[in-house]
C-alpha positions as a Python dict, from the first residue, in 0.01 Angstrom:
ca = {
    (1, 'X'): (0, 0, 0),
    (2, 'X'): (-167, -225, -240),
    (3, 'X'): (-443, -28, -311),
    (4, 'X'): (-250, 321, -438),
    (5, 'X'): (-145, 85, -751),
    (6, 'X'): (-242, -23, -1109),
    (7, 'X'): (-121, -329, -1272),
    (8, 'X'): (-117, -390, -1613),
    (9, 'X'): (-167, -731, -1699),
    (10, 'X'): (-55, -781, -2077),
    (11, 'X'): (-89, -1141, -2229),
    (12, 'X'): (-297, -1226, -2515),
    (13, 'X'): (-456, -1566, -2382),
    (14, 'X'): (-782, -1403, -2207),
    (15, 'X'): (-802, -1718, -1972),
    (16, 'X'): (-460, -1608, -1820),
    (17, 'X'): (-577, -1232, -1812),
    (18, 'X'): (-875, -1349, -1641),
    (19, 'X'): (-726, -1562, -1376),
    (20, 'X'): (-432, -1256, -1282),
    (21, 'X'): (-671, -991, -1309),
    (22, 'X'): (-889, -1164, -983),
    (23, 'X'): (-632, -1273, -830),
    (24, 'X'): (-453, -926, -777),
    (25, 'X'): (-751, -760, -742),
    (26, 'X'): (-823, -981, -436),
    (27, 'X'): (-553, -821, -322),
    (28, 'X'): (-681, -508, -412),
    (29, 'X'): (-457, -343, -680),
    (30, 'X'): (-645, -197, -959),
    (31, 'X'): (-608, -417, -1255),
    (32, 'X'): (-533, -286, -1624),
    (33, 'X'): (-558, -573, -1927),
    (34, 'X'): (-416, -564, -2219),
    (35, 'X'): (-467, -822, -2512),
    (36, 'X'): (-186, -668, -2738),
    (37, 'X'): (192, -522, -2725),
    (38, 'X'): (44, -181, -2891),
    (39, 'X'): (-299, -218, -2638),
    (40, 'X'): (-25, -232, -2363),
    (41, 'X'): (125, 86, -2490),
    (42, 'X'): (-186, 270, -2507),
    (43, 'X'): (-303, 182, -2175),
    (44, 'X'): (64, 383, -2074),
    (45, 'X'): (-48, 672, -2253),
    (46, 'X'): (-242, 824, -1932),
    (47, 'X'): (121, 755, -1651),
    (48, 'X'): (-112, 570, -1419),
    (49, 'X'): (48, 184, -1412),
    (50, 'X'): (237, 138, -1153),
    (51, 'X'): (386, -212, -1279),
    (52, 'X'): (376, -444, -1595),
    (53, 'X'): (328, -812, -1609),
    (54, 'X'): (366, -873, -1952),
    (55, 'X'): (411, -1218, -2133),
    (56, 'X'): (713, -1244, -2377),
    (57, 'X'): (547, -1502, -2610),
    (58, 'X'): (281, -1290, -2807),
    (59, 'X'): (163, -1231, -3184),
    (60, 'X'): (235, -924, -3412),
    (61, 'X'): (457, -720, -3083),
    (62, 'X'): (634, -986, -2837),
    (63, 'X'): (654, -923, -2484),
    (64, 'X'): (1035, -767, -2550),
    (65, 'X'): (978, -561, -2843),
    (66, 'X'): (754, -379, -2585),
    (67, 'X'): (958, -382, -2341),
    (68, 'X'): (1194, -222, -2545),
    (69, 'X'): (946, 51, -2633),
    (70, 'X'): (851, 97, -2264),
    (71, 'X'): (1178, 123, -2171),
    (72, 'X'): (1248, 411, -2443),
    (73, 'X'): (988, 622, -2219),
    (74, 'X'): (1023, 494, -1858),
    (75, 'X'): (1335, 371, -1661),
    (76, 'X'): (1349, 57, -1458),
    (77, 'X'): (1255, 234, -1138),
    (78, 'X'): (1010, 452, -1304),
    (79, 'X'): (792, 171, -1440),
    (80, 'X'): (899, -174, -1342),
    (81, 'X'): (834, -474, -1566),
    (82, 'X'): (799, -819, -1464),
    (83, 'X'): (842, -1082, -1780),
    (84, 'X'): (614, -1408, -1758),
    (85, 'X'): (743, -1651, -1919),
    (86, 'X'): (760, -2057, -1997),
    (87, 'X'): (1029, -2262, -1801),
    (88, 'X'): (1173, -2340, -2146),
    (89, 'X'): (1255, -2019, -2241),
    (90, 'X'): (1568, -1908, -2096),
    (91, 'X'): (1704, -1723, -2334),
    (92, 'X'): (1429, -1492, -2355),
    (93, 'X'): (1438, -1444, -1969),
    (94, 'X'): (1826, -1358, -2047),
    (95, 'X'): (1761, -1118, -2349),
    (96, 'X'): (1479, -938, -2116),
    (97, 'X'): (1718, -881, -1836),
    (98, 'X'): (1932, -711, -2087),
    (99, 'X'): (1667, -467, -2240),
    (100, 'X'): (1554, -393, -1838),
    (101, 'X'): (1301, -579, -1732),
    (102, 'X'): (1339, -581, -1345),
    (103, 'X'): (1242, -974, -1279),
    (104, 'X'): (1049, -1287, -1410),
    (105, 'X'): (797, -1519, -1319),
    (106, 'X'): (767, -1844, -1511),
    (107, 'X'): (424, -2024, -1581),
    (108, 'X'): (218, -2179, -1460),
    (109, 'X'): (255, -1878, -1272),
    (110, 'X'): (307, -2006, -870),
    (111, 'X'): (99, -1643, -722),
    (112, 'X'): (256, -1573, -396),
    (113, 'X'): (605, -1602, -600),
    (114, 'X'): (457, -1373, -848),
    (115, 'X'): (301, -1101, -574),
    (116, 'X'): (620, -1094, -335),
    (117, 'X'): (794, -1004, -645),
    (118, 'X'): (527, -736, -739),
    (119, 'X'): (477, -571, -410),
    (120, 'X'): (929, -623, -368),
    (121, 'X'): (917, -390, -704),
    (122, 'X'): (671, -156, -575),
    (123, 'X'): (860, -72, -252),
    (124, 'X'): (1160, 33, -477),
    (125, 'X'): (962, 229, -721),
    (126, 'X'): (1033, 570, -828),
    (127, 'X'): (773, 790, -972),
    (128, 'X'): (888, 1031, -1248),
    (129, 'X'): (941, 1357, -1101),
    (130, 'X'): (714, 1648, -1216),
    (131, 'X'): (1068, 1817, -1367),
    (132, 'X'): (1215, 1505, -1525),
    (133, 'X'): (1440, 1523, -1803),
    (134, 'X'): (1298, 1426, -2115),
    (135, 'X'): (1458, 1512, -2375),
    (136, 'X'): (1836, 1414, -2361),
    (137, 'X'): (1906, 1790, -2506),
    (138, 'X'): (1862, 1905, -2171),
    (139, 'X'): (2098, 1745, -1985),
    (140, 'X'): (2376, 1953, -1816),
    (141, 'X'): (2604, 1949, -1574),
    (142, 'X'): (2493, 1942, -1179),
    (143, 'X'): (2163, 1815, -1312),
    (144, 'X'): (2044, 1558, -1023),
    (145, 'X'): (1892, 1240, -1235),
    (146, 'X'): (1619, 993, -1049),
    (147, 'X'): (1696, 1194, -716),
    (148, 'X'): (2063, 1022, -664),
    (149, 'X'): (2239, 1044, -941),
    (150, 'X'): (2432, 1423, -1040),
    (151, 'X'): (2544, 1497, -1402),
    (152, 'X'): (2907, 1576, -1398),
    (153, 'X'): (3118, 1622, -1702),
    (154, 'X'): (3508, 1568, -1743),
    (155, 'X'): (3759, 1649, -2018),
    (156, 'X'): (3986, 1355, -1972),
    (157, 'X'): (4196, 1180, -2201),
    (158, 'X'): (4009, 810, -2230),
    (159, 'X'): (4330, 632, -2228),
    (160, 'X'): (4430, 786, -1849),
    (161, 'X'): (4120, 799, -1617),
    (162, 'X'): (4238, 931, -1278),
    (163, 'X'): (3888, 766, -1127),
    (164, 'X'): (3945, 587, -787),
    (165, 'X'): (3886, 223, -811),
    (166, 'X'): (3503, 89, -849),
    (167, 'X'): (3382, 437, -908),
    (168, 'X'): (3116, 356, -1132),
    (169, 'X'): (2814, 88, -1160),
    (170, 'X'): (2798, 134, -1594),
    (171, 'X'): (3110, 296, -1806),
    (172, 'X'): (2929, 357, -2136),
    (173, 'X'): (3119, 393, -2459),
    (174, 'X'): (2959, 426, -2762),
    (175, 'X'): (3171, 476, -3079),
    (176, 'X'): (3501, 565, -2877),
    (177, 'X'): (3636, 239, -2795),
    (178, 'X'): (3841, 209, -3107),
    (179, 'X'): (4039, 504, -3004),
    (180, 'X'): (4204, 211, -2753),
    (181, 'X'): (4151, -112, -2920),
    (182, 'X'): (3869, -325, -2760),
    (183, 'X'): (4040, -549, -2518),
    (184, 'X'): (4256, -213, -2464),
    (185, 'X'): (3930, -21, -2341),
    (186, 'X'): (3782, -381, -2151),
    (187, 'X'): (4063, -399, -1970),
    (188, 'X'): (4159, -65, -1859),
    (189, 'X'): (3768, 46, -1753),
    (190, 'X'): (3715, -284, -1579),
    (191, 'X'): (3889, -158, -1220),
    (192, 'X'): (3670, 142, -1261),
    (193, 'X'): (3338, -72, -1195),
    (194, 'X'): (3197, -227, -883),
    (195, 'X'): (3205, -588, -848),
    (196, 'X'): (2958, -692, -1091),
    (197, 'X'): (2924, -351, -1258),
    (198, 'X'): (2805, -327, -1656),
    (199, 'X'): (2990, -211, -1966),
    (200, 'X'): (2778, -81, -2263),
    (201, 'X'): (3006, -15, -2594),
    (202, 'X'): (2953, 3, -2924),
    (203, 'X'): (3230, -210, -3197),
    (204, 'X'): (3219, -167, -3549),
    (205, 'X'): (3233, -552, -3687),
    (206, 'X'): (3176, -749, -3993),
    (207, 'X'): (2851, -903, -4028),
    (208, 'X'): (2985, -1161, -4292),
    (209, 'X'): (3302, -1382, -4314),
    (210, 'X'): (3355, -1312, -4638),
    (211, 'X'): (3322, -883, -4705),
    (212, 'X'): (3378, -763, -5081),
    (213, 'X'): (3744, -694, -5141),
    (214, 'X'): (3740, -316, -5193),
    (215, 'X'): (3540, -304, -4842),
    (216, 'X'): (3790, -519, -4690),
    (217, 'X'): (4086, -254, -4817),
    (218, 'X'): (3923, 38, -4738),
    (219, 'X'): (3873, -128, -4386),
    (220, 'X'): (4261, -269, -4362),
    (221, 'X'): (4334, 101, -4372),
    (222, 'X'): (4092, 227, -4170),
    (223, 'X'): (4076, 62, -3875),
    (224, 'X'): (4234, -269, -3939),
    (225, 'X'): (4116, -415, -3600),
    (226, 'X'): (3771, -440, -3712),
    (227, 'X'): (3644, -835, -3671),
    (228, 'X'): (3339, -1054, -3671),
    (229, 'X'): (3056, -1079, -3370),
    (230, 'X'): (3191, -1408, -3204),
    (231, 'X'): (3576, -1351, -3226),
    (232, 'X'): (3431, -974, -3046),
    (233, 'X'): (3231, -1199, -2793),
    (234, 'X'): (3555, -1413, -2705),
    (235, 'X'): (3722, -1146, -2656),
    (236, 'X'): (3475, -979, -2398),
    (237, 'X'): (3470, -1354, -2217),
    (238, 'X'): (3894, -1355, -2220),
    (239, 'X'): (3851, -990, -2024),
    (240, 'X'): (3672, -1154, -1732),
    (241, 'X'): (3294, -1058, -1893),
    (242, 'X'): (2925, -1202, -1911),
    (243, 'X'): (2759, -1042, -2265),
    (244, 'X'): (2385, -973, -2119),
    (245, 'X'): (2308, -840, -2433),
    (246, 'X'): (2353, -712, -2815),
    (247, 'X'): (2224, -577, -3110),
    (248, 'X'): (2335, -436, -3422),
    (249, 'X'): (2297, -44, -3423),
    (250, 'X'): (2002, 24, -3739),
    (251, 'X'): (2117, 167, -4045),
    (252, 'X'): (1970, 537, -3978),
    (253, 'X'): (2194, 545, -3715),
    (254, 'X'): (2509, 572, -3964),
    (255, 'X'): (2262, 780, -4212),
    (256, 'X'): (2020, 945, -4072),
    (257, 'X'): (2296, 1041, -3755),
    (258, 'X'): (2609, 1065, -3917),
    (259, 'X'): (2613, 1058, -4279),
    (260, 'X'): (2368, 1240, -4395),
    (261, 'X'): (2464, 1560, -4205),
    (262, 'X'): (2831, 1452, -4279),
    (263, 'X'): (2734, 1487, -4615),
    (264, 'X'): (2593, 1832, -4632),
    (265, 'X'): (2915, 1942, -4494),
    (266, 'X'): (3127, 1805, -4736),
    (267, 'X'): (2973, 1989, -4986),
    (268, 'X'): (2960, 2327, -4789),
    (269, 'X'): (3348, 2215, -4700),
    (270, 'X'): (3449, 2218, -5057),
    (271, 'X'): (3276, 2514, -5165),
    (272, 'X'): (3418, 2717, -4898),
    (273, 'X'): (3797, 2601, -4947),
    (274, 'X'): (3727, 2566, -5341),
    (275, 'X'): (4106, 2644, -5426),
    (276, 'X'): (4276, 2447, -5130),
    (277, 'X'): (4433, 2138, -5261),
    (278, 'X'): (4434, 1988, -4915),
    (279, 'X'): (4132, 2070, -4802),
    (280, 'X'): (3972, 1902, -5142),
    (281, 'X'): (4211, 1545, -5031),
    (282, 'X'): (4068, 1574, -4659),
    (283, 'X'): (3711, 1630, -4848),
    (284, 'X'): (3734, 1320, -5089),
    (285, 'X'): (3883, 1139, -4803),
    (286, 'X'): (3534, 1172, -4609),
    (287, 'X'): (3350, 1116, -4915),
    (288, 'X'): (3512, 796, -4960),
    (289, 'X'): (3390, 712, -4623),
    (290, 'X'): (3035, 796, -4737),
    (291, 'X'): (3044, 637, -5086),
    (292, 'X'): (3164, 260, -4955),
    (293, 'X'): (2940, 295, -4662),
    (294, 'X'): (2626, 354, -4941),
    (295, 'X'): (2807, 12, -5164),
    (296, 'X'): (2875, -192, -4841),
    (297, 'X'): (2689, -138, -4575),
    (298, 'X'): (2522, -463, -4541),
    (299, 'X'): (2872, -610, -4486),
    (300, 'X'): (2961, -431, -4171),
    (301, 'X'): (2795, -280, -3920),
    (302, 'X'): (2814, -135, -3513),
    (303, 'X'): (2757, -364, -3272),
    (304, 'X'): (2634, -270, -2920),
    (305, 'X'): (2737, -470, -2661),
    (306, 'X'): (2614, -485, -2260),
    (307, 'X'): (2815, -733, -2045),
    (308, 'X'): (2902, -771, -1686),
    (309, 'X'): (3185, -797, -1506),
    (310, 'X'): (3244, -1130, -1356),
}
């Protein structure tokens, strides 16, 4: 089996290249190195790796910030990833697990640890199909993802899900959970995943403790709910979860996604109802939106969230 694969050995010691590289060639996998996160990237360019051993401790691009960009092209079975890593660095082990790396090996790297693991990932591997989706704009319903997985969509209200129990191994909820309250949504999704299944939602949050007052009014009527990272994380642990992961969603994604076009349309939106008096309130209600978002933005800001259930 060995021999139909290419690993790509990313680590920017050359010593540690070196000693990998014979190693699994010995056991006669076709080797790949790469001295750099963007030389690891490039080496992708042609679909022939099989599997990534990549280092998280690197200069310029760290092991996860490409594993974030490999993961943006390739899913877990598609391309698996194996983080090396020191003993000491446990949190980065955690934070890789979130962003999909399939499994570690710590250094000094102990080999037949390190190829059970590889050849374990290889046996579960799935290729890309020739007709995989790649752009999400072509995703529709019946569509059959990785071979096991059919698209199905539902108009449902979010607050009464008629899904038998542990249907689902994610529920993902970006931007919606609000519509519940967050320990609302936790709560009521949580008998809908397997033991051990994932949540992924997005909260908006504070990102100070101490927000500008006209912020802080414009949020008290808005969504008054709206609270800091760690009382959000507390939360998640008092509704029986792990947090694997989180990061706070970049600013294009409120501007470049949501604003920006939002924008445009207020302006179309008032020229077309020009001489409604209600339709001009429901317009500068929007713009308000827009306006404090532009002045205070830095002091809030959507937070995605991954956890488990325990």
């Amino acid at each position: 089996m060995s021999d139909t694969h290419t690993i790509l050995v990313v680590d920017d010691h050359p010593d540690n290249r070196e000693l990998l590289t014979r190693r699994l060639e010995r056991e006669g996998f076709r080797v790949l190195e790469a001295e750099s996160g963007r030389q690891a990237l490039t080496h992708l360019e042609d679909g022939k790796v099989s599997l990534i051993l990549l280092d998280v401790m690197m200069p310029e691009m760290s092991g996860i910030e490409v594993l974030q960009a490999v993961r943006e092209a390739y899913s877990a079975s598609e391309l698996p990833v194996i983080m090396v890593t020191a003993k000491a660095q446990s949190d980065d082990v955690v934070e890789a697990l979130g962003q999909g790396a399939n499994d570690y090996v710590t250094k000094p790297i102990d080999f037949p640890i390190a190829l059970a693991r590889i050849q374990a990932q290889l046996r579960i591997r799935r290729p890309p199909a020739d007709d995989e989706v790649t752009d999400p704009r072509d995703l529709r319903p019946g569509l059959v993802l990785d071979g096991r997985y059919r698209l199905e969509a539902r108009v449902a209200d979010m607050r009464a899900l008629d899904f038998p129990l542990a249907s689902f191994d994610v529920v993902w909820c970006e931007g919606a959970i609000y519509n519940l309250g967050f320990e609302t949504g936790l709560r009521e999704w949580r008998r809908l995943l397997v033991p051990g299944g994932h949540m992924a939602v997005t909260e908006v949050c504070w990102t100070t403790s101490d927000p500008p007052q006209e912020c802080v009014e414009f949020w008290n009527q808005e969504y008054p709910s709206i609270r800091t990272v760690p009382v959000l994380l507390r939360a998640m642990d008092i509704c029986g979860y792990d947090c694997i992961a989180q990061f706070p969603m970049p600013q294009s994604a409120w501007w470049d996604d949501y604003y920006k076009p939002l924008q445009q349309n207020v302006a179309a939106f008032r020229e077309r109802h020009r001489h409604e008096a209600d339709a001009q309130q429901v317009a500068d209600s929007v713009q308000r939106e827009i306006d404090i978002w532009r002045k205070y933005g830095e002091f809030y800001a959507y937070e995605f969230f991954v956890m488990r259930a325990r």
